[in-house]
N, C-alpha and C positions, 0 to 999 in steps of 0.2 A: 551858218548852217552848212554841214557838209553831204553829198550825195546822197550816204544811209536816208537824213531826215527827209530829205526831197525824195525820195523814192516814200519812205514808210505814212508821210502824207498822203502820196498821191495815191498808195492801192487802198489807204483810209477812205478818202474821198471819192474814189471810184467803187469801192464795197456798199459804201451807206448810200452811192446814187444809184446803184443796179439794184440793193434792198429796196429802194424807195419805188423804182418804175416797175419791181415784181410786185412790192403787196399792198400798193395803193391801187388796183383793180378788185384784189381779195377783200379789202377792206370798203370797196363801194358794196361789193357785190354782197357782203355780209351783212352790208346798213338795209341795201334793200330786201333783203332776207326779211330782216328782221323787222321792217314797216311790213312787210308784207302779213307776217305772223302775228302782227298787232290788230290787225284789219279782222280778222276770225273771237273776235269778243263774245260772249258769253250771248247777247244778242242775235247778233248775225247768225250763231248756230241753230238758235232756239227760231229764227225765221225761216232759214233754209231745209228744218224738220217739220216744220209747221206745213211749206210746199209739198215735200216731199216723206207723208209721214210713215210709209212700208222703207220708205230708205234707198229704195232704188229707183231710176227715171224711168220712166213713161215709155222713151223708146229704145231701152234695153231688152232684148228678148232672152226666154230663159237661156241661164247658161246651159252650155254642154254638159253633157255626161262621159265621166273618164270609162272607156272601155279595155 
């Protein structure tokens, strides 16, 4: 192996391990996204309107008026 190959390895291996430590967070954060999006089922909705069924909470006061 001559110089080129040791160099064209190493910015290989240093590219695919700065890819890995950038979008292994993007790729947590998108899992918990998306348990999170699972959690909102057809249920859940139908109990959280059943609470609150005008749709808005209790200690909201009316909105403002644009002047």
């Amino acid at each position: 192996m001559d110089y080129y190959t040791l160099v064209i390895l190493g910015a290989l291996i240093g590219f695919l391990a700065l890819a890995a430590l950038l979008l292994v967070p993007v790729y947590r954060f998108l899992q918990r996204e998306d348990e999170a999006a699972r959690r909102f089922t057809a249920e859940y909705l139908r109990r959280q309107q059943a609470a609150r069924p005008n749709g808005a909470d209790e200690e909201t006061p009316e909105p403002p008026t644009q002047s």
